[in-house]
NUFIBA-508423 format. One record per residue (C-alpha): residue number from 1; x, y, z. Coordinates in steps of 0.1 Angstrom, whole numbers, always signed. Example, Ala and Ser with C-alpha at 12.3 -4.5 7.8 and 13.67 -1.06 7.14 Angstrom:
2
1, +123, -45, +78
2, +137, -11, +71
! end
This chain:
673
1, -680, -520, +2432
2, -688, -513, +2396
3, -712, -495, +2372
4, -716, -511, +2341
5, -705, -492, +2309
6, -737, -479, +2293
7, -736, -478, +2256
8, -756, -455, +2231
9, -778, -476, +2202
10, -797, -466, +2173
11, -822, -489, +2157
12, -828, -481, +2123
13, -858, -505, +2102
14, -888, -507, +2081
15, -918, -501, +2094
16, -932, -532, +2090
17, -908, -544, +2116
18, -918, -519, +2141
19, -944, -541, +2158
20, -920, -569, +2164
21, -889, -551, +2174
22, -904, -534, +2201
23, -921, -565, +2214
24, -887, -580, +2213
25, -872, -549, +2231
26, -900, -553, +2259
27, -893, -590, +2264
28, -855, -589, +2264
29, -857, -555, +2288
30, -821, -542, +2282
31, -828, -507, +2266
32, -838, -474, +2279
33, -858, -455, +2250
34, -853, -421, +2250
35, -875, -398, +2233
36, -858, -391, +2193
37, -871, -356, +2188
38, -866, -358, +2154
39, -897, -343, +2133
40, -892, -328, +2100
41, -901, -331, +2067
42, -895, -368, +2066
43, -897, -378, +2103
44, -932, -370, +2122
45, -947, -388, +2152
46, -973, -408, +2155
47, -1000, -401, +2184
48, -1012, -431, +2201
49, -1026, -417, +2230
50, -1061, -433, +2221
51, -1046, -467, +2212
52, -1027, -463, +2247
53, -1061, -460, +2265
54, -1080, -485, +2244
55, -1059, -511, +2258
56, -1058, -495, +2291
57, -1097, -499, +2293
58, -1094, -537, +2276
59, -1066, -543, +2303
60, -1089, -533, +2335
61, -1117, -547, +2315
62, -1099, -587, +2323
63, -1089, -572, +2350
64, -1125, -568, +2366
65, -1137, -597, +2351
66, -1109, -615, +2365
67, -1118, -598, +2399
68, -1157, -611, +2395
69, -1148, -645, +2390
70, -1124, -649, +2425
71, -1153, -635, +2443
72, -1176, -667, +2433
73, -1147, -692, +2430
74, -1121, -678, +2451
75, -1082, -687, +2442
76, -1063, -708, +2465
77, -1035, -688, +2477
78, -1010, -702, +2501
79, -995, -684, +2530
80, -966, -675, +2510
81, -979, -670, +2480
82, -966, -635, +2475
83, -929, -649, +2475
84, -937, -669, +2445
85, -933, -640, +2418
86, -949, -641, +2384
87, -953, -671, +2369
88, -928, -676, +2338
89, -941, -691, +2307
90, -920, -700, +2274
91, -923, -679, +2239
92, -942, -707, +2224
93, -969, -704, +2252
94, -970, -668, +2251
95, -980, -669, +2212
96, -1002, -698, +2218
97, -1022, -676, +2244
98, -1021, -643, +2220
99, -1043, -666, +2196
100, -1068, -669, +2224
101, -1071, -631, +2232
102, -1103, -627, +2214
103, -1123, -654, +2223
104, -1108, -648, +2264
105, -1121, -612, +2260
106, -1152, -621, +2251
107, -1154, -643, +2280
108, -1145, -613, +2303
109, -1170, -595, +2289
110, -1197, -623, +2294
111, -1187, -623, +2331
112, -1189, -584, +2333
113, -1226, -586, +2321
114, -1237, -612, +2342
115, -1222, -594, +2371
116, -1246, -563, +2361
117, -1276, -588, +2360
118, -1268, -597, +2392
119, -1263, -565, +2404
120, -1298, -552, +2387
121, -1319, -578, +2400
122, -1304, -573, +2435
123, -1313, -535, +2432
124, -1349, -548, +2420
125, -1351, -572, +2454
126, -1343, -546, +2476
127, -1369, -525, +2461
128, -1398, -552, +2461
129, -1386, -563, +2496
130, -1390, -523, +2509
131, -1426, -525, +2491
132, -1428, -558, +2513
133, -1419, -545, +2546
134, -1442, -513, +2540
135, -1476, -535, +2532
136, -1469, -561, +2559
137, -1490, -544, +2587
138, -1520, -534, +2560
139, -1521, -570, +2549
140, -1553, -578, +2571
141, -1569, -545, +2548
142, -1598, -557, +2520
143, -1593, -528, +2495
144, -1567, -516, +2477
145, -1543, -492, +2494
146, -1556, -465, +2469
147, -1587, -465, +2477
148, -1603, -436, +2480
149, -1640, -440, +2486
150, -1676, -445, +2472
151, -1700, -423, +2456
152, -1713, -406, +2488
153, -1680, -414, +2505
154, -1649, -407, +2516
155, -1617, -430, +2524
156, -1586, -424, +2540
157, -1564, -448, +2540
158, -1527, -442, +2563
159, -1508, -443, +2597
160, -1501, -425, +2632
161, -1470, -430, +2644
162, -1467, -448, +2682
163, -1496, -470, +2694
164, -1536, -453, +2689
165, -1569, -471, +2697
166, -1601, -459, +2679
167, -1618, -445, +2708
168, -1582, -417, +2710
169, -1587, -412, +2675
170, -1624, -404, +2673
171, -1621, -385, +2705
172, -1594, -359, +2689
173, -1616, -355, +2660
174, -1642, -344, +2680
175, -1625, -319, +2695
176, -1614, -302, +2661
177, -1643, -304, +2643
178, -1675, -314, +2668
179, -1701, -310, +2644
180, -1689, -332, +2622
181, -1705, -368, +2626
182, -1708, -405, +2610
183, -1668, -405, +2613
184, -1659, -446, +2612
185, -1622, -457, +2621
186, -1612, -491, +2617
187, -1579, -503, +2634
188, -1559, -524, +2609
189, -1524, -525, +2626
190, -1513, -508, +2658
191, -1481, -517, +2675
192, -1454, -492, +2695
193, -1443, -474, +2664
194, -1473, -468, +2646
195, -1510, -475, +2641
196, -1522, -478, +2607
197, -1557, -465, +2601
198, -1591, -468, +2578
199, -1612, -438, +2578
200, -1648, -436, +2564
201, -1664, -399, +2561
202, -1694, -387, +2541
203, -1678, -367, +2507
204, -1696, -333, +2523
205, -1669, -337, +2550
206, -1638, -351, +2533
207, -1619, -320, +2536
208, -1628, -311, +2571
209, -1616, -344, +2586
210, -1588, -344, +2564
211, -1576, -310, +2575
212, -1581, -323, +2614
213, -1566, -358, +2607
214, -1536, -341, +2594
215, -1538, -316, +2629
216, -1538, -344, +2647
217, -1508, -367, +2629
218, -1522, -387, +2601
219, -1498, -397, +2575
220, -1506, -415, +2543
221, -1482, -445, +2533
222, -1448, -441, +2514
223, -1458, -468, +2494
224, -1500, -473, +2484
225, -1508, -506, +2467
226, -1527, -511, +2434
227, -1542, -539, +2444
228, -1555, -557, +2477
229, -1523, -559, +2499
230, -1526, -598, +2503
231, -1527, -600, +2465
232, -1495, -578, +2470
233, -1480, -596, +2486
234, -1481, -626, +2467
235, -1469, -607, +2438
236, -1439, -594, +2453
237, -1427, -630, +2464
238, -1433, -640, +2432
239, -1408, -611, +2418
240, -1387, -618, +2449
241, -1383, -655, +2438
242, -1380, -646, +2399
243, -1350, -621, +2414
244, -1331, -647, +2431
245, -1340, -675, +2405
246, -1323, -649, +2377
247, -1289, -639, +2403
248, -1286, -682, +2408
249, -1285, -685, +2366
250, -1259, -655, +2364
251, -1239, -668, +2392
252, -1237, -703, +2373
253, -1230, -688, +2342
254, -1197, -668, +2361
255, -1190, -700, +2382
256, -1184, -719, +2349
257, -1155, -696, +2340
258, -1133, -706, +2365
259, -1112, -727, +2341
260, -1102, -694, +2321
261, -1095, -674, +2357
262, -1057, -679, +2346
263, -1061, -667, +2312
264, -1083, -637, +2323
265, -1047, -632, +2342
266, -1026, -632, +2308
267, -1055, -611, +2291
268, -1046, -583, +2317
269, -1008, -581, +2313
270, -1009, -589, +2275
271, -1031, -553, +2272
272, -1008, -540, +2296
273, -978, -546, +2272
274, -997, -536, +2243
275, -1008, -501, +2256
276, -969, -498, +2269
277, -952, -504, +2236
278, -978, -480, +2217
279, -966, -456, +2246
280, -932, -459, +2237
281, -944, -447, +2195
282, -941, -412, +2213
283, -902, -417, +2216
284, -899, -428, +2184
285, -897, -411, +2146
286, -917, -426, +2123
287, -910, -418, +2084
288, -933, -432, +2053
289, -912, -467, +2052
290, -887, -464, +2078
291, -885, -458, +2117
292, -856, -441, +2140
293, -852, -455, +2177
294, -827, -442, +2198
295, -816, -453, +2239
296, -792, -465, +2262
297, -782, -501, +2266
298, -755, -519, +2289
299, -722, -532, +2273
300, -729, -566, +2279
301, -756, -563, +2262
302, -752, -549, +2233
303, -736, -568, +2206
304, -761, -599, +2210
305, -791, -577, +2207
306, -777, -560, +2175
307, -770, -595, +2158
308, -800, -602, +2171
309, -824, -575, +2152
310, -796, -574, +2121
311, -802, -611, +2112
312, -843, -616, +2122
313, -854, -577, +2109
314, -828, -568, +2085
315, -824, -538, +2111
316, -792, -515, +2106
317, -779, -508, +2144
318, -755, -487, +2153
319, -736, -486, +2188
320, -713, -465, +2205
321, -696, -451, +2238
322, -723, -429, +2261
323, -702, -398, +2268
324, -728, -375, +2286
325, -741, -371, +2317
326, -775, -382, +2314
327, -765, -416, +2308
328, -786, -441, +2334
329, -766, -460, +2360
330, -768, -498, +2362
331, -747, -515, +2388
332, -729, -551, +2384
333, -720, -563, +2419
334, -710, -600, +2435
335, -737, -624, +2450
336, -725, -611, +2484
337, -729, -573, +2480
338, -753, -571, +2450
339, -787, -576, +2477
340, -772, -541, +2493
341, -781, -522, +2459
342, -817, -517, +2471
343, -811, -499, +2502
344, -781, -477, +2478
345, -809, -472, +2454
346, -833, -456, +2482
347, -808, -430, +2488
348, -796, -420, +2449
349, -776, -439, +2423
350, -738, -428, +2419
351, -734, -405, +2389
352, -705, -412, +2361
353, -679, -393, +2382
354, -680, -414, +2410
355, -674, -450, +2426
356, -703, -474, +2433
357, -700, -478, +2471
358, -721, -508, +2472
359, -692, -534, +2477
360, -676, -517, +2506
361, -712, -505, +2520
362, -726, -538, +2523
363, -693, -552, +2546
364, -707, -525, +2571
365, -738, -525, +2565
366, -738, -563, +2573
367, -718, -558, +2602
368, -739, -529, +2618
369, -769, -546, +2614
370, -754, -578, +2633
371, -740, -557, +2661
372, -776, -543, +2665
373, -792, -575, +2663
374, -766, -592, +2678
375, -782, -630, +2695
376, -773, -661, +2671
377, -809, -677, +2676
378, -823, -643, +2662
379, -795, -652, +2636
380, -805, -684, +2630
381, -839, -676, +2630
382, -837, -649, +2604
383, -810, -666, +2577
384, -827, -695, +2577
385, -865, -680, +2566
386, -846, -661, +2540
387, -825, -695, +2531
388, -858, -715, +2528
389, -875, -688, +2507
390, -846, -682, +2485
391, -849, -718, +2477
392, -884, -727, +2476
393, -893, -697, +2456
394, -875, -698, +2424
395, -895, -672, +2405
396, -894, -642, +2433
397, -898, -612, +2422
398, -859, -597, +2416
399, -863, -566, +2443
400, -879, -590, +2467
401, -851, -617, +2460
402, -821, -590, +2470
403, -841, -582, +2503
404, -841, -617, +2511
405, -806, -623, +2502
406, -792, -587, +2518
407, -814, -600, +2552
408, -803, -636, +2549
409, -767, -623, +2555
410, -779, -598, +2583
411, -790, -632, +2599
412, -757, -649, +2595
413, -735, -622, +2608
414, -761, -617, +2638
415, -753, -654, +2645
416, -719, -647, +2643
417, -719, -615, +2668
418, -746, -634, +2692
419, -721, -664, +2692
420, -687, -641, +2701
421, -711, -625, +2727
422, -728, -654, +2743
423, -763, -645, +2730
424, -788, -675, +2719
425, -819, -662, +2729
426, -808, -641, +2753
427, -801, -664, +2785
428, -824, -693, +2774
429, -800, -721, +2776
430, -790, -711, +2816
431, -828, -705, +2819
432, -840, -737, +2810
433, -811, -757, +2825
434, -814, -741, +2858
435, -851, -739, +2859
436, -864, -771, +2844
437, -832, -792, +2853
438, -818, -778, +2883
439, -785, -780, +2867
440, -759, -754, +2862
441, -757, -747, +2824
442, -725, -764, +2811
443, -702, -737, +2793
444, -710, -740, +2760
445, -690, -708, +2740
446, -715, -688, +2723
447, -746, -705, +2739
448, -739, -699, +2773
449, -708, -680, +2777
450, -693, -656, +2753
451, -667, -665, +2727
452, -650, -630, +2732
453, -670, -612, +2760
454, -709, -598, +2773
455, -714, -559, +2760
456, -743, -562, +2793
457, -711, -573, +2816
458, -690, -547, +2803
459, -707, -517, +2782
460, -680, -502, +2779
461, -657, -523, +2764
462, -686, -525, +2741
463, -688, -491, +2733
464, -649, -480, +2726
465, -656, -510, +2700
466, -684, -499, +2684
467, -667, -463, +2682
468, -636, -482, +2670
469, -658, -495, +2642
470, -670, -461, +2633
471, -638, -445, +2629
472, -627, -470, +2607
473, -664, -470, +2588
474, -657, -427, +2586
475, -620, -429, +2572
476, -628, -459, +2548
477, -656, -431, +2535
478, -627, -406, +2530
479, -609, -437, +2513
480, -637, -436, +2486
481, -632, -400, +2482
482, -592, -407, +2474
483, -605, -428, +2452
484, -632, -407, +2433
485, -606, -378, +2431
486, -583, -403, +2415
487, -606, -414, +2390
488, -611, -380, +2379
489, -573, -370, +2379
490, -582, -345, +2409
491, -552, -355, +2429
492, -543, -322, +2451
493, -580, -326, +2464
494, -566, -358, +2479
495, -542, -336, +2499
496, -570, -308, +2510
497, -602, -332, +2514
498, -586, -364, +2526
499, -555, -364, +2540
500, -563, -335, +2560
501, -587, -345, +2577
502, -571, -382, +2583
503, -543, -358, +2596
504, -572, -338, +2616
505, -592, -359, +2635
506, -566, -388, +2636
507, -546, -369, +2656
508, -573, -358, +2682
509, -579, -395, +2688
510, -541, -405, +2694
511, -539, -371, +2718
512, -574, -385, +2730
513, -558, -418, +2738
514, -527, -403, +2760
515, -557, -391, +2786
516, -555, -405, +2820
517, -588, -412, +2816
518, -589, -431, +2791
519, -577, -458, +2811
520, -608, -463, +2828
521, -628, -461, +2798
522, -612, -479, +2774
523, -586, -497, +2798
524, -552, -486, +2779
525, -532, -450, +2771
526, -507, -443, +2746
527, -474, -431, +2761
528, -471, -395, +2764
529, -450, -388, +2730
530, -482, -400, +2707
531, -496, -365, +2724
532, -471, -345, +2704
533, -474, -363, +2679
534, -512, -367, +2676
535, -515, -324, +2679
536, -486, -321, +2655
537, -506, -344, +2627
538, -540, -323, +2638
539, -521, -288, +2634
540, -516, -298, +2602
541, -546, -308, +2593
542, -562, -279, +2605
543, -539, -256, +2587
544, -543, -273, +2554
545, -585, -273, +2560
546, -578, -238, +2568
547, -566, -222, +2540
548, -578, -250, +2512
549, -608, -260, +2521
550, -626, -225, +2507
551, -595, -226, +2474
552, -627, -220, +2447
553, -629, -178, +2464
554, -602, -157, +2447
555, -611, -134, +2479
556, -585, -140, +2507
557, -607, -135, +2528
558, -635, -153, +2518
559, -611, -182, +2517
560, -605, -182, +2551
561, -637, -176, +2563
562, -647, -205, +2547
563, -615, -226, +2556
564, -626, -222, +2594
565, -660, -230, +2586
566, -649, -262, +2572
567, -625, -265, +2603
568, -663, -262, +2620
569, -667, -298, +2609
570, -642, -312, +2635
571, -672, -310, +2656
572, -691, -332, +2628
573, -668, -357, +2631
574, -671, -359, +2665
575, -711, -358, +2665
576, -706, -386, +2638
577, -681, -407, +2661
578, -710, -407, +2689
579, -739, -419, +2663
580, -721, -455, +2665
581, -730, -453, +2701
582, -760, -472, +2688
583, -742, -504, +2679
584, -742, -506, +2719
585, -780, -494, +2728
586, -795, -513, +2701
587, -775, -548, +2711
588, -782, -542, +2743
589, -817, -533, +2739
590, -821, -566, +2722
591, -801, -586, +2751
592, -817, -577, +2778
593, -855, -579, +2761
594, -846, -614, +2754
595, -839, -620, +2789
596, -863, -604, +2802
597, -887, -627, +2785
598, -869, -656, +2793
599, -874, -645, +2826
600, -908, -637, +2831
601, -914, -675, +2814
602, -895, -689, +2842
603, -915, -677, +2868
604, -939, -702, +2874
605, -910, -732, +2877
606, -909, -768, +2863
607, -943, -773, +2869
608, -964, -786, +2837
609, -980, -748, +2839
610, -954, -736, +2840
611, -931, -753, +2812
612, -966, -742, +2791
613, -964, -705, +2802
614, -925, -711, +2795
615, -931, -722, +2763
616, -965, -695, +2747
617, -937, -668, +2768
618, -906, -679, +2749
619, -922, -679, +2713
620, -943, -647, +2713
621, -922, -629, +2733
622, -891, -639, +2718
623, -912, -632, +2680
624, -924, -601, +2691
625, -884, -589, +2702
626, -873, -605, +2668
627, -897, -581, +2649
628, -895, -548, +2667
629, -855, -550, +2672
630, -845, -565, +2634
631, -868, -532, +2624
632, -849, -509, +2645
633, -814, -522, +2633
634, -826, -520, +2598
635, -838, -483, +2603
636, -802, -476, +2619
637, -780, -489, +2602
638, -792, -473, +2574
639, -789, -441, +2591
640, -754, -447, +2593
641, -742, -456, +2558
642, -770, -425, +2545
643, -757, -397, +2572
644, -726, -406, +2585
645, -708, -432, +2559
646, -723, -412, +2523
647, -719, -375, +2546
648, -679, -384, +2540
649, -675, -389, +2501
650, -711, -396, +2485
651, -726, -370, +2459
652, -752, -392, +2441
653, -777, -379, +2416
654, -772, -409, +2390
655, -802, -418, +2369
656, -815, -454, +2376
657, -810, -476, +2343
658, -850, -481, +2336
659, -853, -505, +2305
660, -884, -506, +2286
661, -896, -538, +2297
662, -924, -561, +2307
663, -938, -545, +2343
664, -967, -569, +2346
665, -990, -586, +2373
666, -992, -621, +2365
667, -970, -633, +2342
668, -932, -632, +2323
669, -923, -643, +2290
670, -889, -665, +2291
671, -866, -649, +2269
672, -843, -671, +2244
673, -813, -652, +2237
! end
């Protein structure tokens, strides 16, 4: 439960050094650059916005090569590949692959080009195989498609669509233009979309039958041959051959990059660094000799990074105590609570005047998500995927690594709840033993019979303890509050925020608890006197919220106006109180699922169908409950630490510490410090 002190730095060094330190700022990733705004008559800034997206286009440049090459020699990737991170590689290989830049980015573009070979001669063999298609039916046609007669002749040379026979085609002539004679037609292709056509007319008629063939349908070819169409043809397979003959050489030319497919990889994220660090010359002032760099770094850090740059750059740093506001926020928490920083993070980072909840969130938050879950073969199923992960996968990314780690704890406290409730699998073990053994189930605790007792057999025993958990969850949330009012020396708030409404709604529930009724629902009262004294501790309560809770108006009766509308939120609390109603519906939601499957699977006996159907029933019913209920506790249980838990003390609004650093693809240089 701790933010770590965040210290100001100033770098001050040649210029000649400028290069360097900011690689070795980018590597190490423990300072947030902020921008100088110093320019005057010594101090200017440099523009780099067309170095910046030089490297951009070199960076996307490997990047598409890179993409070419897995397309014709795709990358093994295992099923889990994802979980393997970036791969880590030492200083010494970094700088070795630096000296190979040039020569990889000529290789990336060598792959780029043949692509666009490959890409134009498969543009050129679609167009030769549309000329193809189009003279097929013509290829039984001894002229040239552009013929267009002789001397004393006329040719016309096309198609009708659907099927036409001579005899149709002469007969609709005749009926446009009868006195027209010595009109031959020649059938060269006719099938049920079209019928293609040679026409032979004296010259003195060519524009009489070429008005009526157009009357009657005629079309002439969208593509007309120079030469004889069998000679065509032979030409275009020849082109068509030289076409694929030309893709094969460019696709052997890419294939026999494959060996530099992990250095394309490097190429990328080494441009990617470049065209960062030029992007950070726009936060810092530049003089003739000399530059000025200015940001935030963590305590911890600081004094090794200044002897650092002091005794490799001859760089003058200078540190001291962040006193302002807009200081970034980096937490420092255990193993055990640090994986909960990511959910805290999707909801706002703690500012300076405030505690970091994460240590006292994630006890809950692992709780609540067990109750939820709540069946130890779930458990075991869940803690130990993210156990295997966590240690197969060394190099995992760090945000994936805390999700792992916060959900491998989930899983054990879902074990532990399933166990005290007698969840594995829902009813599985009874199941199967009664089923396929005909044998009552011996009474195993946890497996078959509850350690402490079945929310389904009693509900609501289940849910007094799951409102029992939320009260304590609520006040612990006005805890913090004590706490943040301490830490800045606000200590009559303590009085008028806290201890007011401990006084408030604690004594609704003891005068709650004296109810008759009670007894049915949670099976005990309070003797009568904790009524008196459960409204005496709420009168108080209320008359402190009354005429405190609105103490920043001067206005009497503004004040008390808004001290009963903060006496509204009683009714908040109590809204709040239901909300852990959930811990019931959710656990039993994933209950009786799980026996419901179970169940179903059972249905066919002990058959050898029906230990198969037991057995495809019992995983994919049992995967698809796992799935669709650890979503739904993870949804609400962040609900509860977001509306209820952070409603009670949490303000937020910190800046998230954001270190210039390497953020690439595919690789990450291992720091020495």
């Amino acid at each position: 439960m701790a933010m770590l002190k965040m210290q100001r730095i100033y770098i001050y060094a040649l210029l000649k050094y400028c290069k360097d330190i900011l690689e070795t700022l980018q590597r190490r990733g423990v300072i947030e650059i902020e921008d100088m705004n110093l320019e005057d008559s010594v101090f200017y800034k440099d523009d780099t916005s067309a170095f910046q997206a030089q490297y951009q286009r070199l960076a996307s440049t490997a990047s598409e090569a890179n993409g070419i090459l897995s397309r014709y020699v795709p990358q093994k990737k295992g099923l889990l590949s994802s979980f393997k991170g970036r791969k880590q590689i030492t200083r010494e290989k970094y700088d070795e692959l630096v000296d190979e830049t040039q020569d990889i980015l000529r290789i990336a573009y060598d792959i780029i080009s043949c692509q666009k070979n490959i890409d134009t001669n498969e543009a050129e063999k679609i167009k030769y195989q549309t000329q193809l298609d189009i003279i097929q039916p013509w290829l039984s046609l001894d002229v040239p498609m552009n013929f267009t007669g002789t001397a004393t002749t006329k040719a016309f040379i096309g198609k009708f669509s659907g099927p036409k026979t001579s005899t149709e085609i002469v007969t609709e002539l005749a009926q446009i233009i009868p006195d027209i004679e010595g009109i031959e037609v020649e059938i060269i292709h006719s099938d049920q979309n079209q019928t293609c056509v040679f026409i032979l007319t004296s010259k003195k008629d060519a524009d009489a039958v070429s008005d009526a063939l157009r009357r009657i349908g005629f079309e002439y070819p969208s593509y007309v041959s120079p030469v004889i169409p069998k000679q065509r043809e032979k030409e275009i397979n020849k082109h068509l051959s030289n076409r694929d003959g030309r893709i094969l050489e460019n696709e052997k030319n890419i294939k026999a990059y494959a060996k530099y497919a992990e250095k394309l990889k490097f190429l990328e994220d080494y441009y990617i660094m470049k065209a960062e660090r030029y992007a950070v010359y726009d936060d810092i002032a530049t003089s003739r000799n000399t530059f000025v760099l200015s940001g935030y770094i963590p305590e911890p850090d600081a004094d090794t990074l200044k002897k650092y740059l002091e005794e490799n750059y001859d760089a003058e740093v200078e540190i001291e105590d962040a006193v302002n506001d807009d200081a970034p926020v980096k937490l420092k928490n255990s193993k055990f609570t640090e994986p909960v920083e990511s959910v805290l993070a999707t909801y706002s980072y703690p500012d300076k005047h405030e505690a970091d909840p994460t240590s006292i969130m994630a006890i809950f938050y692992y709780i609540f998500f067990g109750l939820m879950f709540s069946d130890a073969g779930y458990g075991i199923v869940m803690a130990l995927a993210c156990g295997i992960c966590l240690l197969k996968f060394k190099g995992m990314e760090a945000g994936l690594r805390r999700s792992m780690k916060m959900f491998f704890w989930c899983g054990v406290t879902t074990t532990f709840w399933g166990l005290l409730f007698g969840s594995f699998f829902g009813d599985a073990v009874s199941v199967i033993s009664n089923t396929f053994f005909h044998t009552p189930p011996p009474d195993i605790p946890g497996l078959v019979v509850p350690i402490w007792f079945n929310p389904v057999d009693e509900p609501m025993r289940m849910l007094m303890f799951s409102f029992l958990l939320g009260i304590i969850h609520l006040f612990t949330g006005l805890a913090i509050q004590a706490y943040n009012d301490i830490k800045n020396k606000e200590y009559l708030a303590i009085i008028y925020d806290v201890i007011s409404w401990y006084l408030l709604v604690g004594g609704l529930i003891l005068a709650l608890l004296t109810m008759d009724m009670m007894q049915n629902i949670a099976g005990f009262t309070l003797p009568p006197i904790w009524e008196k004294a459960g409204l005496i501790m709420a009168a108080v309560g209320a008359v402190i919220i009354l005429i405190f809770s609105g103490r920043e108006s001067r206005n009497p009766i503004i004040r008390l106006a808004k001290g009963a509308y903060g006496l509204y939120g009683t009714t908040s609390y109590l809204s709040d109180i239901l909300s852990y109603s959930r811990l019931l519906a959710l656990g039993l939601a994933t209950g009786v699922i799980a026996t419901v499957f179970n169940k179903i699977g059972s249905m066919m006996g002990d058959s050898v169908v029906g230990i198969i159907m037991f057995i495809v029933i019992f995983i994919i019913g049992h995967g698809v409950n796992i799935g669709i209920n650890a979503l739904g506790a993870y949804v609400h249980t962040n609900r509860l630490q977001f509306v209820e838990f952070f409603g009670k003390f949490y303000t937020g609004g910190g800046k998230a510490f954001k270190p210039f650093k390497i953020n690439t693809k595919h690789y990450t240089v291992k720091e020495e410090n």
